[in-house]
Biopython code that builds the backbone (N, CA, C, O; Angstrom):
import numpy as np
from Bio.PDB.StructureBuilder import StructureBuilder

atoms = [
    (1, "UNK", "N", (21.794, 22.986, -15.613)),
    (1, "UNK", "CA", (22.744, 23.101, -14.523)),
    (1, "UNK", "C", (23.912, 22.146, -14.767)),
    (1, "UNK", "O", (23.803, 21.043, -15.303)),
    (2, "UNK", "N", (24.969, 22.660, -14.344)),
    (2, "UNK", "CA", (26.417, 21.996, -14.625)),
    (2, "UNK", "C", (26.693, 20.949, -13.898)),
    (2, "UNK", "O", (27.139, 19.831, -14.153)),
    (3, "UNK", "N", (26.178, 21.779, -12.446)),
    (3, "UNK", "CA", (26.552, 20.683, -11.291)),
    (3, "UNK", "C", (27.464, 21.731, -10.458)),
    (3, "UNK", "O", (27.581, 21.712, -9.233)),
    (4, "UNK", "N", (27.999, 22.515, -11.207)),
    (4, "UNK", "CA", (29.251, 22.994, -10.635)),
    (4, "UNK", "C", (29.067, 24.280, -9.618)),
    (4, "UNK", "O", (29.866, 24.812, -8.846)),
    (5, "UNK", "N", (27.857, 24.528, -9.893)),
    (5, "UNK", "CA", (27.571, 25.821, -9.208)),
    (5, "UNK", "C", (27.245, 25.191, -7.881)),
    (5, "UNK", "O", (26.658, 24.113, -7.783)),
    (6, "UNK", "N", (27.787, 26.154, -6.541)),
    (6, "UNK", "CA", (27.588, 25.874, -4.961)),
    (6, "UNK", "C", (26.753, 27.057, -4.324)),
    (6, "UNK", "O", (27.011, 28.256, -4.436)),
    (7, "UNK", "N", (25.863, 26.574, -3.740)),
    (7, "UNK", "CA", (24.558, 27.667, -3.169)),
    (7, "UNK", "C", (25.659, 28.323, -2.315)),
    (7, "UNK", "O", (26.702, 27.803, -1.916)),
    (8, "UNK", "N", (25.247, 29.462, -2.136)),
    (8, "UNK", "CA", (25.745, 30.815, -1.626)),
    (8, "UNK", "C", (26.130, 30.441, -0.045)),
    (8, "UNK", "O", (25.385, 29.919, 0.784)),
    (9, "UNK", "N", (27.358, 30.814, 0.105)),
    (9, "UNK", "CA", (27.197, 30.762, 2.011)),
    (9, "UNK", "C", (26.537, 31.334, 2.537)),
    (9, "UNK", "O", (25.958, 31.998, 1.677)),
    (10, "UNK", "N", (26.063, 31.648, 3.707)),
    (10, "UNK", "CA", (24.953, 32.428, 4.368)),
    (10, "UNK", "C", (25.817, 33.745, 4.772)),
    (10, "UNK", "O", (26.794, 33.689, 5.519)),
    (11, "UNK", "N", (25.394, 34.770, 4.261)),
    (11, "UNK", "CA", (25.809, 35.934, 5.329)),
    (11, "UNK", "C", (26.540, 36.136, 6.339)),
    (11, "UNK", "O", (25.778, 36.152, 7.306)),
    (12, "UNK", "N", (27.603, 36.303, 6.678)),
    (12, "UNK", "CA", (27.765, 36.368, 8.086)),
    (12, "UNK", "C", (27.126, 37.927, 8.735)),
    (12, "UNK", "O", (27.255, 38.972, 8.098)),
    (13, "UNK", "N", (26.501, 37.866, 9.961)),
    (13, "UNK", "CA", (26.207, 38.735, 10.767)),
    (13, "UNK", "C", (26.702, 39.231, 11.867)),
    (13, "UNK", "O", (26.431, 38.636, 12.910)),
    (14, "UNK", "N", (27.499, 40.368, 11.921)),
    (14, "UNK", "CA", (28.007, 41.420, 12.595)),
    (14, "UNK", "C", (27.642, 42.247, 13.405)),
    (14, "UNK", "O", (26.590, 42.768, 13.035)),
    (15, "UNK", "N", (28.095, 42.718, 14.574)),
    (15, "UNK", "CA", (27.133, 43.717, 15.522)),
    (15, "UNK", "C", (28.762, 44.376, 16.167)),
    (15, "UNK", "O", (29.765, 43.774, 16.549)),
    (16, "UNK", "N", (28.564, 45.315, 16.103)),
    (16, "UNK", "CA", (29.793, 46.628, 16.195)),
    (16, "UNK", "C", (29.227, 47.520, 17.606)),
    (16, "UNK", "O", (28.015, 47.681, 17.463)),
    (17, "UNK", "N", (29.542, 47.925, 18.453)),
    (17, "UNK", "CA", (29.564, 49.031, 19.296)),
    (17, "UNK", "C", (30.887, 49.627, 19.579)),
    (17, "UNK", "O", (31.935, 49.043, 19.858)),
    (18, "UNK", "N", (30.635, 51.007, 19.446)),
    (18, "UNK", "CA", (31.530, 51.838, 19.321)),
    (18, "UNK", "C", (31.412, 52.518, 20.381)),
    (18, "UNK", "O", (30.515, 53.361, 20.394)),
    (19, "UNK", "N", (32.200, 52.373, 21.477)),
    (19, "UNK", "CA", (31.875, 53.157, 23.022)),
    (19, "UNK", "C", (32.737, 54.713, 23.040)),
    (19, "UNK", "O", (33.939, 54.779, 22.786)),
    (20, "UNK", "N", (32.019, 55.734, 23.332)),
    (20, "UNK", "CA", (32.510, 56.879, 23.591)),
    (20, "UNK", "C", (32.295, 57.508, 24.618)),
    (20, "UNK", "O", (31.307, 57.087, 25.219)),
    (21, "UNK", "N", (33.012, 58.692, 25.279)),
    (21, "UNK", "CA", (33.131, 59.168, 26.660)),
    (21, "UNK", "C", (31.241, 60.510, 26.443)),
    (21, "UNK", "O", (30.130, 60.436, 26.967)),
    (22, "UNK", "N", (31.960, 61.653, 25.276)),
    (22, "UNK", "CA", (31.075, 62.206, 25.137)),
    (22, "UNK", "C", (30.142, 62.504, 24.298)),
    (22, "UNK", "O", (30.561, 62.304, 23.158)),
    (23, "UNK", "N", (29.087, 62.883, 24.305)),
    (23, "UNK", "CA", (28.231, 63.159, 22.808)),
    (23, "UNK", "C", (28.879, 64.372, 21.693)),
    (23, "UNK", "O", (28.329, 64.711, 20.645)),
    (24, "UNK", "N", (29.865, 64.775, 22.097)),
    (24, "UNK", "CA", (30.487, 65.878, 21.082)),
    (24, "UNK", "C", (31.457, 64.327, 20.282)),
    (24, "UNK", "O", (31.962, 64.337, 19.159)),
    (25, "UNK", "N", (31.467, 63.492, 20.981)),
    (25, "UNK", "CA", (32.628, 62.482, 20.465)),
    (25, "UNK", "C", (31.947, 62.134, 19.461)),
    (25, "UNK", "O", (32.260, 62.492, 18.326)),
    (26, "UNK", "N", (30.747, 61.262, 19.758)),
    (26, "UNK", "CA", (29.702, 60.841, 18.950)),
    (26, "UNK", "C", (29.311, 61.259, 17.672)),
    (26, "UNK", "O", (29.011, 60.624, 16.661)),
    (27, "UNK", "N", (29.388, 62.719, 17.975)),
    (27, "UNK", "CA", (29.127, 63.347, 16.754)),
    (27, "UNK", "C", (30.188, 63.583, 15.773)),
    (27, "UNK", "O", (30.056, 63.746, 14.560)),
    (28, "UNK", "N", (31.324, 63.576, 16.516)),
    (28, "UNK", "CA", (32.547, 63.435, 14.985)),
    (28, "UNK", "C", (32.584, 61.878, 14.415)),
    (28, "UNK", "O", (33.169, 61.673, 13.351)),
    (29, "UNK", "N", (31.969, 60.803, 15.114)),
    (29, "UNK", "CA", (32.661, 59.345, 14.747)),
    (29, "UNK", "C", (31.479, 59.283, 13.789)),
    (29, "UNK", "O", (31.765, 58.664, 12.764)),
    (30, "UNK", "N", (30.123, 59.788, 13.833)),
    (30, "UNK", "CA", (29.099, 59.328, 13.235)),
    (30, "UNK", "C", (28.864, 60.411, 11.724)),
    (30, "UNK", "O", (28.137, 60.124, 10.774)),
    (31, "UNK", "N", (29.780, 61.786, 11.879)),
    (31, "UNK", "CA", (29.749, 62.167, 10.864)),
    (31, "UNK", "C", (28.101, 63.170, 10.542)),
    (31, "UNK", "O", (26.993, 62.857, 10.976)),
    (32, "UNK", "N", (28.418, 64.322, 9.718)),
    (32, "UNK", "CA", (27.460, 64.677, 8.804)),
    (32, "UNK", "C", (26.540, 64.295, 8.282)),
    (32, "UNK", "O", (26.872, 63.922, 7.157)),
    (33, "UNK", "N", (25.215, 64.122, 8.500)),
    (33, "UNK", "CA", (24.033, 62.729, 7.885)),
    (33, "UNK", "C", (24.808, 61.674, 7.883)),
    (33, "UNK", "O", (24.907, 61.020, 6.845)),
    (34, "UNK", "N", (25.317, 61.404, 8.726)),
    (34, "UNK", "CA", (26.099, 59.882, 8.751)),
    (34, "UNK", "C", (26.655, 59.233, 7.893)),
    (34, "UNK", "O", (26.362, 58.073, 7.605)),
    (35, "UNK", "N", (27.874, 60.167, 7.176)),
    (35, "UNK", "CA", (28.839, 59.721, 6.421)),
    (35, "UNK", "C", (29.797, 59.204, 7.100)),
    (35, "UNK", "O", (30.042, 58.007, 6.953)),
    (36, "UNK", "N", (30.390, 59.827, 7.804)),
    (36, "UNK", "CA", (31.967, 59.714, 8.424)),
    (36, "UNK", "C", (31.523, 58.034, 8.885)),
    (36, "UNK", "O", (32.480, 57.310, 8.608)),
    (37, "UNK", "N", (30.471, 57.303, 9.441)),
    (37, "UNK", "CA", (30.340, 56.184, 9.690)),
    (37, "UNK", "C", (29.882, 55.312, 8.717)),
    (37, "UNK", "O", (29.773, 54.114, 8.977)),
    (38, "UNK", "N", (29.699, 55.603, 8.011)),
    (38, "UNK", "CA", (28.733, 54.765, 6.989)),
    (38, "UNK", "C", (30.204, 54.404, 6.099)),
    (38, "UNK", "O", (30.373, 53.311, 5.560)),
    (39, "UNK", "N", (31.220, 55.525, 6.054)),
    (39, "UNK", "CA", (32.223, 55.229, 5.235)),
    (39, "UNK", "C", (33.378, 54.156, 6.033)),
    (39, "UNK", "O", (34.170, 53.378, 5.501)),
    (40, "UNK", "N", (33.159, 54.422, 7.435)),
    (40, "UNK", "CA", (34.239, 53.802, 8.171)),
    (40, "UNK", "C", (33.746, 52.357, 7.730)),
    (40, "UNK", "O", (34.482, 51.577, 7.125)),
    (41, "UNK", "N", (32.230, 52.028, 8.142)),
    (41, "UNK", "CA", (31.261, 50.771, 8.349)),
    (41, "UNK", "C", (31.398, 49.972, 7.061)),
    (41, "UNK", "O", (31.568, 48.753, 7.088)),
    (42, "UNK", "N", (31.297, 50.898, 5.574)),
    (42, "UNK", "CA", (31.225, 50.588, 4.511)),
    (42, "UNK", "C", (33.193, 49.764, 4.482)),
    (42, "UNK", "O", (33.530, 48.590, 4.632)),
    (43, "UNK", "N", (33.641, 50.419, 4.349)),
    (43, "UNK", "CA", (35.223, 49.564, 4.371)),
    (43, "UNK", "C", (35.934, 48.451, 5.547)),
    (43, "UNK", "O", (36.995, 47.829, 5.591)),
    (44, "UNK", "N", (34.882, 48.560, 6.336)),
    (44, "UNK", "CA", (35.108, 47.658, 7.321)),
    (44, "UNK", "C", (34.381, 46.551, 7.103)),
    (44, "UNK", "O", (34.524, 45.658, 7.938)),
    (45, "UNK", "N", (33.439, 46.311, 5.970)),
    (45, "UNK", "CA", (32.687, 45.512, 5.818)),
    (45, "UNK", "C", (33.064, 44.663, 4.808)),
    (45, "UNK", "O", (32.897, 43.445, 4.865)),
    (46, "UNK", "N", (33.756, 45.467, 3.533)),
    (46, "UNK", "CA", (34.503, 44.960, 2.637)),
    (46, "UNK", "C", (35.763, 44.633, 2.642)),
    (46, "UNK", "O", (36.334, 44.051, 1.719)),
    (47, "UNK", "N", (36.642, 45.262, 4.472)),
    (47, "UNK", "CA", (37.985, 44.035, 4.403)),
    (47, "UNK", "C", (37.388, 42.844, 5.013)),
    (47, "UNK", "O", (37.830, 41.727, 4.742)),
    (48, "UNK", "N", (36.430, 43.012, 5.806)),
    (48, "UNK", "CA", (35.695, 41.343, 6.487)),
    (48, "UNK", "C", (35.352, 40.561, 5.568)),
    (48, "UNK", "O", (35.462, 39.362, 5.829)),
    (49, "UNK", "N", (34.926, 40.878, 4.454)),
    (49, "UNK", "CA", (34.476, 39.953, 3.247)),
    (49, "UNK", "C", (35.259, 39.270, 2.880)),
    (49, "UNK", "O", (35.074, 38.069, 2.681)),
    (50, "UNK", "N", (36.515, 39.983, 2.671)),
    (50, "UNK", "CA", (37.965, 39.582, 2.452)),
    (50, "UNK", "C", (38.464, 38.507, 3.261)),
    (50, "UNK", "O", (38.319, 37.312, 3.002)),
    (51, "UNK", "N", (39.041, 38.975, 4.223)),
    (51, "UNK", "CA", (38.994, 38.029, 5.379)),
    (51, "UNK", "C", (38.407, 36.576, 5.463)),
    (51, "UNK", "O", (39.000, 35.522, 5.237)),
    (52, "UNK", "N", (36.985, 36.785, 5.875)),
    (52, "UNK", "CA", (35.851, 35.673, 5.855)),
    (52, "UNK", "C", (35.647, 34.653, 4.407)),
    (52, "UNK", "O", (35.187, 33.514, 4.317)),
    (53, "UNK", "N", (36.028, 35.300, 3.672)),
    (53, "UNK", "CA", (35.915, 35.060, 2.115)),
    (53, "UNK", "C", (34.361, 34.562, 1.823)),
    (53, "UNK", "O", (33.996, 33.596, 1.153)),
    (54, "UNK", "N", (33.517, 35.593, 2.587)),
    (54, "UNK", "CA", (31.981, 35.575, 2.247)),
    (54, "UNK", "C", (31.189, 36.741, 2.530)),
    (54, "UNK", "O", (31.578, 37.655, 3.258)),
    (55, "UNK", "N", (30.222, 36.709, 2.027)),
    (55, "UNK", "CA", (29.298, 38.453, 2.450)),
    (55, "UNK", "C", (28.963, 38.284, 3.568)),
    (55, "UNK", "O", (28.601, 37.224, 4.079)),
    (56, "UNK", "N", (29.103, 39.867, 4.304)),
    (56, "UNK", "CA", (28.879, 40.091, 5.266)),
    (56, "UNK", "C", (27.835, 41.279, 5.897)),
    (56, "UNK", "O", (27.826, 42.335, 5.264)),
    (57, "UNK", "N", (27.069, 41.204, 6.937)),
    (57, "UNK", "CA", (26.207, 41.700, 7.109)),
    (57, "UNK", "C", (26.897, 42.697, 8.688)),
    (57, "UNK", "O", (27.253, 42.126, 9.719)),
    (58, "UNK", "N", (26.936, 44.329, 8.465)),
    (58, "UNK", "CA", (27.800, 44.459, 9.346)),
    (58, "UNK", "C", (26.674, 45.984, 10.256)),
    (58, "UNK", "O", (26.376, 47.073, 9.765)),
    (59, "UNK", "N", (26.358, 45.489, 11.499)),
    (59, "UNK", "CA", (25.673, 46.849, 11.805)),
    (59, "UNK", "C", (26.454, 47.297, 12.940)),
    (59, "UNK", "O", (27.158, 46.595, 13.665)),
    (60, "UNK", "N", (26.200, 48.867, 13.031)),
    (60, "UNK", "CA", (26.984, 49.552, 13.721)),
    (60, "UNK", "C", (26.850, 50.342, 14.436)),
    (60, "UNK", "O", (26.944, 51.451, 13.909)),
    (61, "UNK", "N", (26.584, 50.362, 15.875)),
    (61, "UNK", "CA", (25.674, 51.194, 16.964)),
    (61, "UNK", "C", (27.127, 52.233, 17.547)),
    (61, "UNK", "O", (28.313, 51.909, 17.487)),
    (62, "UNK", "N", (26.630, 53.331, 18.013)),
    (62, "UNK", "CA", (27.892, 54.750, 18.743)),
    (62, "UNK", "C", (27.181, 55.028, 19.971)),
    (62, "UNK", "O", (26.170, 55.719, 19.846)),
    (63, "UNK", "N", (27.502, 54.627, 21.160)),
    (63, "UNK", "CA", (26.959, 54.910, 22.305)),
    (63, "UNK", "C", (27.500, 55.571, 23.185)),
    (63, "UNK", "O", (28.691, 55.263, 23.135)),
    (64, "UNK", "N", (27.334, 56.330, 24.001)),
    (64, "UNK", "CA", (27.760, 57.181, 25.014)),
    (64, "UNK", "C", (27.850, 56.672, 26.368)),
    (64, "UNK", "O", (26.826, 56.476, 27.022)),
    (65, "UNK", "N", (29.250, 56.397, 26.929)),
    (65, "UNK", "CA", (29.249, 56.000, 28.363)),
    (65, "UNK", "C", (30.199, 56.699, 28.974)),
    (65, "UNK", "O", (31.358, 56.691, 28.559)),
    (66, "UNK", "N", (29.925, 57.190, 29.731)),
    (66, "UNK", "CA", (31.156, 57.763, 30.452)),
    (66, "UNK", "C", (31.964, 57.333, 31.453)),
    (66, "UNK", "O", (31.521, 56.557, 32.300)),
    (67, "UNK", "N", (33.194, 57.760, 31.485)),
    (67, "UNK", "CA", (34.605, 57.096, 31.802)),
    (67, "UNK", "C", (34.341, 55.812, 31.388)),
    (67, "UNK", "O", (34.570, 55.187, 32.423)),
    (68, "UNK", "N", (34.000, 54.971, 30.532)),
    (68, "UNK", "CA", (34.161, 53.800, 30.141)),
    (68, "UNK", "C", (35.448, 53.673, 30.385)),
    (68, "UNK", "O", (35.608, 52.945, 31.365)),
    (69, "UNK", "N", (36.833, 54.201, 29.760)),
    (69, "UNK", "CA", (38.184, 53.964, 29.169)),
    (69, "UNK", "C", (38.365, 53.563, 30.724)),
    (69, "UNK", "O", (38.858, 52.440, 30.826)),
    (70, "UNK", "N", (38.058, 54.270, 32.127)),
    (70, "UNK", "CA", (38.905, 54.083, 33.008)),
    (70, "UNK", "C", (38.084, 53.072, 34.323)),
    (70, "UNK", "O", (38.199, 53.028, 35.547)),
    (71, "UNK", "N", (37.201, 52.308, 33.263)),
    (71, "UNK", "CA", (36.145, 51.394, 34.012)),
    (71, "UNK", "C", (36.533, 50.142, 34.122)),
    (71, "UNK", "O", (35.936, 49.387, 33.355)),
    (72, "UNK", "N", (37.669, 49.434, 35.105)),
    (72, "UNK", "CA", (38.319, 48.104, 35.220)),
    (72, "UNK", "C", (37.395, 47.197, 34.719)),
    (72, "UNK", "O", (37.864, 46.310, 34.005)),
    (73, "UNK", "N", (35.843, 47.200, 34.976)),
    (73, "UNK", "CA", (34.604, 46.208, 34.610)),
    (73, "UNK", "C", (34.556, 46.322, 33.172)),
    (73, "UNK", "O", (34.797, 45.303, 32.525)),
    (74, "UNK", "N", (34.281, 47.411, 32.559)),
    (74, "UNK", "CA", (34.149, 47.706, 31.013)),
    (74, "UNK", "C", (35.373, 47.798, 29.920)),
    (74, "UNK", "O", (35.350, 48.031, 28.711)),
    (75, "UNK", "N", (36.491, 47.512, 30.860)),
    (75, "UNK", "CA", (37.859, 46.920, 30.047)),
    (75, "UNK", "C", (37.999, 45.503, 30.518)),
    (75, "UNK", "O", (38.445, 44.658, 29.743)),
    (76, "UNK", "N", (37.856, 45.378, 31.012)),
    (76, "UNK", "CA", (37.569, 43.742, 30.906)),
    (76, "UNK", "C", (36.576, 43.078, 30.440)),
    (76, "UNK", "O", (36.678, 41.855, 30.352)),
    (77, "UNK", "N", (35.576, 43.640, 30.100)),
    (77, "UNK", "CA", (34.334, 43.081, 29.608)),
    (77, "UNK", "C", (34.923, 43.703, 27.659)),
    (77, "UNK", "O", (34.052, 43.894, 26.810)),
    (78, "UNK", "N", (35.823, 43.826, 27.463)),
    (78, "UNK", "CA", (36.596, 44.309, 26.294)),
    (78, "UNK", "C", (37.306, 42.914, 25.748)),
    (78, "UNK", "O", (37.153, 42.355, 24.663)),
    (79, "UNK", "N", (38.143, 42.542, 26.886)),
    (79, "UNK", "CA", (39.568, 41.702, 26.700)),
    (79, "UNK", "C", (40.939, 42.438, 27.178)),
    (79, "UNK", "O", (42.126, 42.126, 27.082)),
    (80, "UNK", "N", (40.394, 43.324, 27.622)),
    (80, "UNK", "CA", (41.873, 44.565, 28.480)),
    (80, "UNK", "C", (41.674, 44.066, 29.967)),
    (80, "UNK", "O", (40.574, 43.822, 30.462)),
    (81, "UNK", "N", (42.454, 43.989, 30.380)),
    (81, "UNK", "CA", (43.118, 43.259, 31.737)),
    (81, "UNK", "C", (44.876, 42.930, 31.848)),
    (81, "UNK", "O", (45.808, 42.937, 31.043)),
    (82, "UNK", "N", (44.740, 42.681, 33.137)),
    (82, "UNK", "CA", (45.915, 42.109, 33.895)),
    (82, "UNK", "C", (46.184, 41.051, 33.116)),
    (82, "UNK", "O", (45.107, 40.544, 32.802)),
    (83, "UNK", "N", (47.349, 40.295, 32.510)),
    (83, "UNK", "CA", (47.725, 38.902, 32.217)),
    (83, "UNK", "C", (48.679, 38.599, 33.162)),
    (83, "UNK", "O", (49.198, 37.483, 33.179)),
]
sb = StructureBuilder()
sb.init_structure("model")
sb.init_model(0)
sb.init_chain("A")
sb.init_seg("    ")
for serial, (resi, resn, name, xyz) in enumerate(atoms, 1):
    if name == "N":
        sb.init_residue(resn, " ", resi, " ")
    sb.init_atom(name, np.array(xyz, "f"), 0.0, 1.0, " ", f" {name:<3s}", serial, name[0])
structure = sb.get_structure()
């Protein structure tokens, strides 16, 4: 050993929800055997790496709520609000 080598940073760990109105929505964001997400998830994982300038651990849940978009509680529980 050199000396020079530095143990690995730890992972960072990620948790994604993707809120949608309907299950027809769901099914275009999540894709065909779950490509269309796996590809979004997959490049979203490798500009965070970028970013973070370390590996990243990125999971990614598609849930169904309805009228979320026009739910004052669930846009604010976002960061969307009044300033």
């Amino acid at each position: 050993s050199t000396g020079t080598e530095r143990a690995e940073e730890p992972r960072a760990r990620i948790q994604a929800l993707i809120w949608v109105e309907r299950e027809s929505q769901k099914a275009i964001i999540i894709g065909h055997r779950g490509e269309a997400l796996k590809a979004a998830a997959s490049q979203a994982r490798l500009e965070m790496q970028k970013l973070f300038g370390r590996r990243v651990h990125l999971e990614v849940w598609v849930k169904v709520k309805d009228s979320w978009s026009s739910d004052e509680a669930a846009l604010a529980s976002l960061g969307y609000g009044e300033y």
